[in-house]
C-alpha positions as CSV (number, residue, x, y, z in Angstrom):
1,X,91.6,-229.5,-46.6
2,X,88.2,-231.3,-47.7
3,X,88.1,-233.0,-51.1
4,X,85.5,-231.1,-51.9
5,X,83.2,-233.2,-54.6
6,X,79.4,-233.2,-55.6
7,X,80.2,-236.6,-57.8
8,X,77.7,-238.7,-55.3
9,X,74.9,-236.2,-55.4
10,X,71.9,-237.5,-56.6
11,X,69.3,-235.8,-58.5
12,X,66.0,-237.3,-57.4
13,X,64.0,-239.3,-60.0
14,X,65.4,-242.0,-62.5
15,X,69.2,-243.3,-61.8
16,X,70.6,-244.1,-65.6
17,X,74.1,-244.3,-63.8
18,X,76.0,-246.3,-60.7
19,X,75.6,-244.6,-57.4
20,X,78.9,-245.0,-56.6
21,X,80.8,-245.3,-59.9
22,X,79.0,-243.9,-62.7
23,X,78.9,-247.0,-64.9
24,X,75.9,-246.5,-67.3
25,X,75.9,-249.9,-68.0
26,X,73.5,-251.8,-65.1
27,X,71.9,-254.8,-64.7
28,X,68.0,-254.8,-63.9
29,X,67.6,-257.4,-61.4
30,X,63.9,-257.3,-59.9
31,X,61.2,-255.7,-60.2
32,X,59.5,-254.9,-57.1
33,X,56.2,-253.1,-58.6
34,X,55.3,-249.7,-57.9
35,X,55.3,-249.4,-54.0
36,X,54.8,-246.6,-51.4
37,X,57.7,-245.6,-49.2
38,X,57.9,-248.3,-46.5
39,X,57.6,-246.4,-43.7
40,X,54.7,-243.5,-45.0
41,X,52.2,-245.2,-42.9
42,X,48.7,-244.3,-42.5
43,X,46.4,-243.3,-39.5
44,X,44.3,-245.7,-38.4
45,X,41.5,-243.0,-37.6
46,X,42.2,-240.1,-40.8
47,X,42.7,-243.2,-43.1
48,X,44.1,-241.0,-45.9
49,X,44.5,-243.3,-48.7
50,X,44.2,-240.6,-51.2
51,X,47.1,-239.2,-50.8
52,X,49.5,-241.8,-50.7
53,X,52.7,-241.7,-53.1
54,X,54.4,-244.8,-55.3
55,X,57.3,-244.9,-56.8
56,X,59.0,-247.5,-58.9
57,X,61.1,-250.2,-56.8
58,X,64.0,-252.0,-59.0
59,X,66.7,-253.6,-58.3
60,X,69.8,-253.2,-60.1
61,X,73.3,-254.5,-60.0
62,X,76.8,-252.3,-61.2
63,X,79.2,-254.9,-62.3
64,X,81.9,-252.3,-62.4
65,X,81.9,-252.0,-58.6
66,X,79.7,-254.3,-57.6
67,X,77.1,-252.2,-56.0
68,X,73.6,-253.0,-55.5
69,X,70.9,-250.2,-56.0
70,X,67.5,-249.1,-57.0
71,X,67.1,-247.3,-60.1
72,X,64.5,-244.2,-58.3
73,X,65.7,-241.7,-56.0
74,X,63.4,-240.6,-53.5
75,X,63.1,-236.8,-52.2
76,X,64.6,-237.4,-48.6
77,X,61.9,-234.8,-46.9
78,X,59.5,-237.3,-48.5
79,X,61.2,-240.8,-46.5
80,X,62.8,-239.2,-43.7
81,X,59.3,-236.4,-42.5
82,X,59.2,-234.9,-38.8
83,X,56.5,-237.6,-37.7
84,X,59.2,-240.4,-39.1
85,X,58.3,-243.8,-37.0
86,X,61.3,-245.5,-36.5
87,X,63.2,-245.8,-33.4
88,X,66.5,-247.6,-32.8
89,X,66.3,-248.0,-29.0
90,X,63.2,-249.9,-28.9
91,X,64.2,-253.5,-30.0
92,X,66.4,-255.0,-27.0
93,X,68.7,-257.1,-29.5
94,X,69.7,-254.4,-32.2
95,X,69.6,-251.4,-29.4
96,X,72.2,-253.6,-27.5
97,X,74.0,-254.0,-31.0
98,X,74.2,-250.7,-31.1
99,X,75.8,-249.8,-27.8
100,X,78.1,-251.9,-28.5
101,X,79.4,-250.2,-31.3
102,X,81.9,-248.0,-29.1
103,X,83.0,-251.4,-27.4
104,X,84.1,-252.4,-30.7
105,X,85.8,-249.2,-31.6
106,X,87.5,-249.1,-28.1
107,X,88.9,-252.5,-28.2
108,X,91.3,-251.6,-30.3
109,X,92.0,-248.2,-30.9
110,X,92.6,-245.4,-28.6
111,X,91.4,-242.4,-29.3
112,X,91.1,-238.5,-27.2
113,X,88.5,-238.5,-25.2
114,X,89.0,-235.0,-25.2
115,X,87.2,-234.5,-28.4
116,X,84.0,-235.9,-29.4
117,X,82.2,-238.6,-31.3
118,X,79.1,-237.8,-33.4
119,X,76.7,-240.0,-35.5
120,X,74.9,-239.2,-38.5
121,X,71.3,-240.2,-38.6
122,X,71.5,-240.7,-34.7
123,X,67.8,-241.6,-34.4
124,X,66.9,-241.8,-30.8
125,X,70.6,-241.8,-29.4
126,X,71.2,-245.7,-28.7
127,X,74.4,-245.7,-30.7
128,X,75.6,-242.4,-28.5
129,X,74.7,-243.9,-25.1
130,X,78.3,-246.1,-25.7
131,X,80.7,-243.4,-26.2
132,X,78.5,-241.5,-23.5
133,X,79.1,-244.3,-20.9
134,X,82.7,-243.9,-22.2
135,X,83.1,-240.5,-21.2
136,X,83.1,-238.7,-24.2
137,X,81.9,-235.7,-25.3
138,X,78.6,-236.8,-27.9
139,X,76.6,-235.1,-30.8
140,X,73.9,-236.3,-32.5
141,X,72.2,-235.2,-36.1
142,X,68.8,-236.1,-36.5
143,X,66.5,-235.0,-39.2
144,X,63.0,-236.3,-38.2
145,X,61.4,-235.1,-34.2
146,X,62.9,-238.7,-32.8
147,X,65.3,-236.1,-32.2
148,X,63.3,-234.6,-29.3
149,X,63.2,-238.2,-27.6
150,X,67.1,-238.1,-27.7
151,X,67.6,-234.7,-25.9
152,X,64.9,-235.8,-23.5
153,X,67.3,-238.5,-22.6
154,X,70.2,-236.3,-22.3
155,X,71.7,-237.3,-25.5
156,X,72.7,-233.8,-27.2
157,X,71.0,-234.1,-30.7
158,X,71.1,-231.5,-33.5
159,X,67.7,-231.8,-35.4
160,X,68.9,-231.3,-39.2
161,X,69.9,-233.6,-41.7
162,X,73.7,-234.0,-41.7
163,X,74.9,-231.3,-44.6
164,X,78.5,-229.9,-45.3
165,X,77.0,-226.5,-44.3
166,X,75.9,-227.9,-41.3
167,X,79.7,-229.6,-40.6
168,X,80.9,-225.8,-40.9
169,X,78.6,-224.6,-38.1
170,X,79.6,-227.5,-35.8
171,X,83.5,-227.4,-36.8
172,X,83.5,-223.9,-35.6
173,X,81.3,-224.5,-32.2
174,X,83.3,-227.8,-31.4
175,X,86.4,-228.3,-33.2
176,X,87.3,-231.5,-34.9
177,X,85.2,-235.2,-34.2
178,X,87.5,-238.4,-33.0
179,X,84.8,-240.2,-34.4
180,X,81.9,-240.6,-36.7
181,X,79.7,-243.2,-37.0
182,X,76.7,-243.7,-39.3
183,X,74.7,-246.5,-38.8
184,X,72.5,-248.3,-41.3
185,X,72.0,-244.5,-42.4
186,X,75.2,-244.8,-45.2
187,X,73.0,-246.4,-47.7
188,X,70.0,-244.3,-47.3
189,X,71.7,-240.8,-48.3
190,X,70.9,-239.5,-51.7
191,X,73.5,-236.5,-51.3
192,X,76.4,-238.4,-50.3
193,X,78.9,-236.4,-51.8
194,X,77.7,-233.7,-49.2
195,X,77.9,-236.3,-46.3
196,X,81.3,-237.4,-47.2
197,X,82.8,-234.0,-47.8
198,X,81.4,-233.4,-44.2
199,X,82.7,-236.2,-42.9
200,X,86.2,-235.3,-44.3
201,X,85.3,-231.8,-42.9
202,X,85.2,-232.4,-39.3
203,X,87.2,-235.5,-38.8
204,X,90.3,-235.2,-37.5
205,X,93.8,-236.2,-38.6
206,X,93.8,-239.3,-36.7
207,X,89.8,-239.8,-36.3
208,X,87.9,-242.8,-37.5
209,X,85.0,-243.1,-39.0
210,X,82.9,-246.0,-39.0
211,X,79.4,-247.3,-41.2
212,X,77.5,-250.2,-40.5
213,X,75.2,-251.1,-43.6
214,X,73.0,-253.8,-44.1
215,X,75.6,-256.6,-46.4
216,X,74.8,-257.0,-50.2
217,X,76.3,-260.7,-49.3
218,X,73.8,-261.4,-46.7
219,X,71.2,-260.0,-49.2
220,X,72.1,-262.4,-51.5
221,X,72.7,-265.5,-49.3
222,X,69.4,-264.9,-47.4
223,X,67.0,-263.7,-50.6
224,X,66.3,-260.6,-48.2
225,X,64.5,-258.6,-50.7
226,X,62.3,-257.1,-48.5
227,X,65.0,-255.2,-47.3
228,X,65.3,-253.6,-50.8
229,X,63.1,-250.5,-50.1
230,X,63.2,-246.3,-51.0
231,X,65.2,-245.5,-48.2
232,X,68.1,-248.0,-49.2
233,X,69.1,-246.3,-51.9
234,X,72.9,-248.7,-51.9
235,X,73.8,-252.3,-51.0
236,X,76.8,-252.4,-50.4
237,X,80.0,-255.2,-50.7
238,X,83.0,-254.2,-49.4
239,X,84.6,-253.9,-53.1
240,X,82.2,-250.8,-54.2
241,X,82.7,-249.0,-50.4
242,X,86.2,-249.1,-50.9
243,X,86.0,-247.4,-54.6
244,X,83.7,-245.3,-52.8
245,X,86.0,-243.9,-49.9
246,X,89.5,-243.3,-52.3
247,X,87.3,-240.6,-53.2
248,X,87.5,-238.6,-51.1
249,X,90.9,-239.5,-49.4
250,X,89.4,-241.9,-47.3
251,X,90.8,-245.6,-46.7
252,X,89.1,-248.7,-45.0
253,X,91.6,-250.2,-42.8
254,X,89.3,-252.4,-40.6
255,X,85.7,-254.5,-41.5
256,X,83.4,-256.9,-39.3
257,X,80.4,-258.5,-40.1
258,X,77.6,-258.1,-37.8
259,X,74.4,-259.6,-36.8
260,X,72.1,-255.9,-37.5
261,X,69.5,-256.0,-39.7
262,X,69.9,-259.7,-40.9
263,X,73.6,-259.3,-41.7
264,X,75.5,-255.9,-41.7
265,X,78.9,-254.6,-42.1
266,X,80.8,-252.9,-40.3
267,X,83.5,-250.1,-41.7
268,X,86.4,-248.4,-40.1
269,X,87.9,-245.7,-42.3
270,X,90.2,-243.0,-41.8
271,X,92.2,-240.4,-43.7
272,X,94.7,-241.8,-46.2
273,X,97.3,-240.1,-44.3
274,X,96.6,-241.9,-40.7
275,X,99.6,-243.8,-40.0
276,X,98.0,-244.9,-36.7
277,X,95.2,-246.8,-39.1
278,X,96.9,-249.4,-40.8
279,X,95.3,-251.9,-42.9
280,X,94.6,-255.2,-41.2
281,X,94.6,-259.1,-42.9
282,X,90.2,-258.6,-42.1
283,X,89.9,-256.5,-45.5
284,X,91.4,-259.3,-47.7
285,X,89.6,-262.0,-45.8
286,X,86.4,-260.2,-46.4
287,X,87.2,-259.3,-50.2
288,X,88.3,-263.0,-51.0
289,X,84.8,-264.3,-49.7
290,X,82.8,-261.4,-51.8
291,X,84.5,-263.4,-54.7
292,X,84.4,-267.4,-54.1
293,X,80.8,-266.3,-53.3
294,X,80.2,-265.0,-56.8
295,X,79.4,-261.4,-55.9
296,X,80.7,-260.2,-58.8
297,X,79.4,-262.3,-61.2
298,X,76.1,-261.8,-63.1
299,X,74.4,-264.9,-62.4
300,X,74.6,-264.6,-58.6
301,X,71.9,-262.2,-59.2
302,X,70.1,-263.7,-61.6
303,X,69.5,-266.8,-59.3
304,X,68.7,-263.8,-56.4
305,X,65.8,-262.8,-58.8
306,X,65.1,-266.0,-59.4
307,X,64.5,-266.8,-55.7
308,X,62.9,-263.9,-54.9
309,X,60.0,-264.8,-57.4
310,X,60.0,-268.2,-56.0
311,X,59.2,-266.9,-52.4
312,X,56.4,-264.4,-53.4
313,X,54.8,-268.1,-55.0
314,X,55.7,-270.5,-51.4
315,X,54.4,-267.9,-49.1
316,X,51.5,-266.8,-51.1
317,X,50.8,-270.8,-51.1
318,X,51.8,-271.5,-47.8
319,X,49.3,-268.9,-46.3
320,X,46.3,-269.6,-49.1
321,X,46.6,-273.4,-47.5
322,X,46.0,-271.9,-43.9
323,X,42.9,-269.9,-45.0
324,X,41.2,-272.6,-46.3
325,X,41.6,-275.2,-43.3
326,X,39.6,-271.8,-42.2
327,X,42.5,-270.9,-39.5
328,X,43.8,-267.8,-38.8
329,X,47.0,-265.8,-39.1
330,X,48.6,-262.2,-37.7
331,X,51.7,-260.7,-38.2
332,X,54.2,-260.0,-35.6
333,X,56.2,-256.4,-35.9
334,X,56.2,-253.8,-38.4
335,X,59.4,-253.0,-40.0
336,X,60.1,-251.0,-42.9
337,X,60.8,-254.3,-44.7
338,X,57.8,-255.4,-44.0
339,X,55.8,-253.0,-46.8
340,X,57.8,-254.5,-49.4
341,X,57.3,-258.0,-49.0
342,X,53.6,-257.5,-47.8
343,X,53.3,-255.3,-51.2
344,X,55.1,-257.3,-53.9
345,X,53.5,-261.1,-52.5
346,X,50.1,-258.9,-52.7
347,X,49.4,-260.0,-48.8
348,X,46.1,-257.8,-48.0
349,X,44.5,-257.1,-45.1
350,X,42.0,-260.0,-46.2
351,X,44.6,-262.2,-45.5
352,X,46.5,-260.6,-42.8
353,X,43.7,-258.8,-40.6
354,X,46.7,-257.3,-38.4
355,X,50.3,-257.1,-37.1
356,X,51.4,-256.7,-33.7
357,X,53.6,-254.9,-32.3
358,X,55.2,-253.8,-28.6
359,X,53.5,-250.9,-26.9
360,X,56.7,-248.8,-27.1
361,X,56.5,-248.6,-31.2
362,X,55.1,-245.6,-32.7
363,X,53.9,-247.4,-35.2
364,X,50.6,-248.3,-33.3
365,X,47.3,-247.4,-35.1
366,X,48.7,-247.1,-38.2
367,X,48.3,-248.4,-41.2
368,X,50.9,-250.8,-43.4
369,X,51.3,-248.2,-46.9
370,X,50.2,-249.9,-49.7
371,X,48.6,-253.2,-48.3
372,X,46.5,-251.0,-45.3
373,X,47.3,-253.5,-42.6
374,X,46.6,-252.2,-39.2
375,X,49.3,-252.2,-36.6
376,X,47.8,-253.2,-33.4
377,X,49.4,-253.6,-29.4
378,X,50.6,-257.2,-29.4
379,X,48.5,-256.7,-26.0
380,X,45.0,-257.6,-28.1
381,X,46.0,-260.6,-29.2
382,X,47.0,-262.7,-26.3
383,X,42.9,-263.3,-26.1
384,X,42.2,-263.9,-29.4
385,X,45.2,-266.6,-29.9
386,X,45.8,-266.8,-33.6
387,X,46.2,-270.3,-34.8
388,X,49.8,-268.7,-36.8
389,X,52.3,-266.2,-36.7
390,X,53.8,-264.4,-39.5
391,X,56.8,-263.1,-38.4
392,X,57.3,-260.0,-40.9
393,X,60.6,-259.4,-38.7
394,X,62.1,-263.0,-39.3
395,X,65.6,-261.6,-38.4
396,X,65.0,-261.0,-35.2
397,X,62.4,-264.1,-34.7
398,X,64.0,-265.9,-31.5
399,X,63.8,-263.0,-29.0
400,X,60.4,-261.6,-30.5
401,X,59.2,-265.3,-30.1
402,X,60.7,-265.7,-26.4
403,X,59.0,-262.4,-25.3
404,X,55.4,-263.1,-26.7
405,X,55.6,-266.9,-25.5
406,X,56.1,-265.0,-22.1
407,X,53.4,-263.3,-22.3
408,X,51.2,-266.1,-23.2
409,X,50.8,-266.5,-26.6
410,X,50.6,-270.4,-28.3
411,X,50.2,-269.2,-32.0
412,X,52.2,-271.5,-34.3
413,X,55.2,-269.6,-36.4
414,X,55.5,-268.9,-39.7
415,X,59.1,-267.5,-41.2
416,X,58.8,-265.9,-44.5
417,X,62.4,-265.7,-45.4
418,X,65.1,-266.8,-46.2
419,X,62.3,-269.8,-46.9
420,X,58.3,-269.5,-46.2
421,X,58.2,-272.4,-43.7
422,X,56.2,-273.0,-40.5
423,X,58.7,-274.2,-37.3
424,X,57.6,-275.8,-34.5
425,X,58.8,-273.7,-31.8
């Protein structure tokens, strides 16, 4: 039976308690400023500023369980709208990333074909097309019409956001799920209670189910505060999911770091009573860092805040130097991270006349919330050669750069993070 539990529900509005735990007593980390969702962008053409939504953006720390989180909960039909931007399959290094997932679950674990594997938040269906090429049955939950991309491509998608209600209506239709993946959607979900109780609904005895989530160490290490944004409601360590799981009869036996996102991890959990899931030397390993790294300490995250206000002050610098020798600068690719840096430095459109990005994105002829940006086909700007390049996904910088230098672009590159620097590549 489900460990049936509404503990991780969140009302929206004002958090005055841990996500995960409940402590009361939180540590305010950074202030971010009022910001719009990240990715509520505007149409170029309508240009309907008016109606644009801010919410507070701070970041707080749990020394308890050692979870990272905002203090504002966001209504999800708000983020997460039909017309919702984002799709997974479109970047050629994270859509590969995610392929591979069912690689990584296959390596070592076994596990009947004859049922399925589903994923929560399945965007356009790259994660699926792994256990697909495996030979197993797939289902997808989508909430936003990305959903209608995925069925195009033959990747069964229900369009819904993952409920317990909806877990009952697929247990009865399909049975019981090997495997259930969410990922980078685990940190995003303000009902999680509901998501884990469904999760424990349909999984079976001697299932797995595996998150990915962007890594509150990488965060940290990196000063990736543009990653801190409405939809990531959690960062996680490895400490606080671990609290999280025992919950609801849930045990991590299994964790890898991967390259998603700028650093992510990567949990495999099953039920408590899964003798075939037993806990390897990897969670120790992993825990033991979290610690001689200080991510339970205070002042880790002090210094984070510290850096973060640092950056805002050598990028602001770094770009008001470029303006005056009278040169120009664009930005190169759009993601949600990319409102909250362009937001809290105060990076206008005065400054940043445009970002590029490939003609697949559906972000084209939009506009950057908050800042107003215009999004623009990286096609435009191969004749107008920008003296400099800022590269608003840094994370992925090397292949974005290979691809554009291909295509005949000389601009010079500027990194924002982890420090605002121009590279000579």
């Amino acid at each position: 039976m489900p460990v049936i539990s509404s503990k991780h529900n969140l009302n929206y509005g004002y958090q005055n308690k841990c996500q995960v735990c409940g402590n009361k007593d939180l540590n305010k980390i950074i202030n971010l400023g009022i910001q719009p969702p990240c990715d509520s962008l505007i149409n170029l053409k309508k240009k309907d500023y008016f109606n644009e939504l801010y919410f507070p953006l701070n970041f707080i720390w749990c020394k308890k369980c050692t979870l990272g989180q905002i203090d504002y909960a966001v209504d999800p039909s708000l983020l997460f709208y039909p017309e919702y931007p984002y799709r997974s399959g479109i970047t050629s290094t994270l859509a590969n990333n995610l392929i591979s997932t069912a690689e990584s679950i296959f390596k070592n674990y076994n596990y009947d074909l004859k049922k399925y594997a589903l994923d929560i938040g399945s965007n356009d269906g790259t994660l699926l097309k792994g256990f697909k090429k495996k030979g197993m049955k797939i289902i997808g939950v989508e909430p936003t019409n990305i959903s209608k991309i995925a069925n195009k491509n033959s990747i069964f998608t229900i369009n819904s956001f993952f409920t317990y209600k909806l877990t009952k209506k697929i247990l009865k239709k399909y049975g019981k799920a090997s495997i259930i993946t969410g990922a980078n959607v685990f940190a995003h979900i303000s009902n999680l209670g509901d998501l884990l109780n469904g999760v424990k609904q349909l999984l079976s005895e001697d299932g797995i189910f595996v998150t990915e989530s962007h890594y509150l160490l990488d965060i940290i290490k990196t000063t990736q505060y543009d990653s801190i944004y409405h939809e990531h409601l959690k960062y996680y360590s490895l400490k606080s999911i671990i609290i999280l799981l025992k919950d609801y009869k849930l045990k991590v036996f299994h964790v890898e770091r991967i390259p998603n996102y700028g650093g992510s991890v990567r949990i495999y959990a099953a039920n408590v009573n899964n003798k075939k899931a037993k806990a390897n030397n990897s969670i120790s390993k992993l825990l033991n860092l979290e610690k001689r790294f200080g991510l339970y300490k205070l002042n880790t995250y002090k210094l984070f805040g510290q850096k973060i206000k640092k950056n805002r002050n050598d990028l602001n610098n770094l770009l008001a130097n470029i303006l005056r020798k009278n040169k120009s600068v664009c930005g190169v690719g759009a993601p949600g991270r990319a409102s909250t840096l362009l937001n809290y430095c105060g990076i206008s459109k005065f400054i940043l006349p445009y970002i590029i990005e490939q003609s697949s994105c559906l972000k084209l002829n939009m506009l950057i919330p908050g800042s107003h940006i215009p999004i623009i086909d990286e096609k435009e700007i191969i004749k107008k050669q920008p003296d400099y390049l800022l590269f608003l996904s840094w994370h992925y910088w090397k292949p974005i750069l290979k691809n554009i230098r291909s295509k005949g672009i000389k601009s010079k590159v500027i990194l924002p993070l982890p420090k605002a620097k121009i590279i000579n590549h």
